[in-house]
N, C-alpha and C positions, 0 to 999 in steps of 0.2 A: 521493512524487516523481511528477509528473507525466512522462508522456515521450509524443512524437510520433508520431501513426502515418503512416505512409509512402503506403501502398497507399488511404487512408480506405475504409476499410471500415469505417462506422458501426456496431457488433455493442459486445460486455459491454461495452469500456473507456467507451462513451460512453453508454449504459443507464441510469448508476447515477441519474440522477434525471430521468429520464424514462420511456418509452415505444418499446417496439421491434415494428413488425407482423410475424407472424407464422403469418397466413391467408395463402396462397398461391393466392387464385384468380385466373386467368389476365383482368384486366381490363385492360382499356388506355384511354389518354387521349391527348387534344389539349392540349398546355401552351400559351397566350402566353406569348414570352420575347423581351425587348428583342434586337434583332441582333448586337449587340456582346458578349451571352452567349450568344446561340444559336450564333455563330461560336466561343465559347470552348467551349461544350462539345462541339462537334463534330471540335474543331481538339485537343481530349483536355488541354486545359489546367483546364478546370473540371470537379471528378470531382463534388461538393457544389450542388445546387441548394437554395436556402434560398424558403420561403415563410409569409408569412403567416396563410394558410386552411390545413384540418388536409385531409389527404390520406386517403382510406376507406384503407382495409386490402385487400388482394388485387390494386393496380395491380400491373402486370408490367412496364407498355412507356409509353415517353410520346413522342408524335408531337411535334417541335418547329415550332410554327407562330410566325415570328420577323414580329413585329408593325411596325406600317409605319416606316420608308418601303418595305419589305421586301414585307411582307402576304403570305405564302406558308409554306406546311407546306415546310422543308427539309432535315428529318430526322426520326430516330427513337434513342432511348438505353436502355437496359433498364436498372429501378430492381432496385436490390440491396435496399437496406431504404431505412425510412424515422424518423427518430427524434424525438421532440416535446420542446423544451425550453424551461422555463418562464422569466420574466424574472431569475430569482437563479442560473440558470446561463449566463447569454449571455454570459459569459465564456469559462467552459468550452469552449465551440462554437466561438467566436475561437479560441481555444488547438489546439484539436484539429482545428480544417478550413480553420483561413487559407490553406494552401498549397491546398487545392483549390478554395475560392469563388472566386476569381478576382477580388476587387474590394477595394478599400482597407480600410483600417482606419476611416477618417472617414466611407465610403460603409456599409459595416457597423453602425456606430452610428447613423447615421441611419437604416437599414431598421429596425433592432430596436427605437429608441426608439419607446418607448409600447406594441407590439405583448404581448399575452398570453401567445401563443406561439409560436416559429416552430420551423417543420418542416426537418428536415434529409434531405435525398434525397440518397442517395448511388447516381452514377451508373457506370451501364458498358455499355461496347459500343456508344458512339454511332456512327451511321452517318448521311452525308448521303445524299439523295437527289437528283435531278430534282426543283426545286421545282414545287408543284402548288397549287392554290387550295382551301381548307378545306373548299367546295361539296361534294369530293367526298367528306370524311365522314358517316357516316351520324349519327345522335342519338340517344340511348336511345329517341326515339321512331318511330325509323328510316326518318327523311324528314331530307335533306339539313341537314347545316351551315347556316344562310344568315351569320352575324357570327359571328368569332371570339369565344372566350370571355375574360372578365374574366381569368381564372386558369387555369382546366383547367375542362374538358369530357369525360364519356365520352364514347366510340366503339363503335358496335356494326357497322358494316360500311364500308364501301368501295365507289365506282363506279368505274371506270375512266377513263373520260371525264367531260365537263361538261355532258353531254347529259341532260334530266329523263326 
């Protein structure tokens, strides 16, 4: 019997044919995320971010940068776990995180068709901020943002201002 979890917290019941990270080092990212979810995870309605590209192991935090007409970092959410499921369970993932993806059933089958795999981030503690300009993240190579990223981006520091 299948049964629903409340809280999603992505951990064993969703496991079983997948992948659960379990490196814990403290890395953090820049996410692009259309506004109309970046408003939903922020607003605590979407706990579940689903992605196409596979997520390294050890992110802790993901800055939400809510792509145009928007174009500004306007939060931040800390990832709980992150879960990888292959195309003969995207079912399973329907069943188990509808209530927290926050988007339809038809818009869901369109994301996953065709995809390999997709990743299940299960979120918590979003927090909005003062929107700010991506500029002022720093890069793994630790010179400024210039174009938000396709998907995610690390981050390795912060300016304050918009000033080089």
């Amino acid at each position: 019997m299948i049964r629903e979890i409340k809280n999603f917290d992505l951990t064993a019941e969703l496991v079983i044919n997948g992948f659960i990270d379990t490196d814990p080092v403290d890395r953090n990212i820049v996410m692009s995320i259309h506004p109309k979810y970046a408003d939903a995870i922020l607003s605590g309605r979407k706990k579940v971010e689903l992605r196409r590209v596979f997520l390294a192991t050890g992110v802790k935090h993901a800055y939400i940068y809510a792509t145009e007409p928007v174009g500004l970092v306007i939060g931040k959410f800390t990832i709980v776990n992150a879960v990888s499921y292959i195309p003969e369970t995207y079912g399973m993932l329907w069943h188990y995180c509808r209530m927290g993806i926050a988007i339809e059933k038809t818009e869901y089958d369109l994301y996953v068709s065709g995809a390999n795999m997709i990743r299940a981030i299960s979120i918590a503690s979003p927090i909005r901020c003062t929107p700010f300009p991506i500029g002022r993240f720093l890069g793994a190579d630790g010179k400024p943002i210039r174009t938000p990223p396709k998907n995610y981006r690390y981050v390795t520091g912060y300016r304050r201002t918009d000033n080089v």
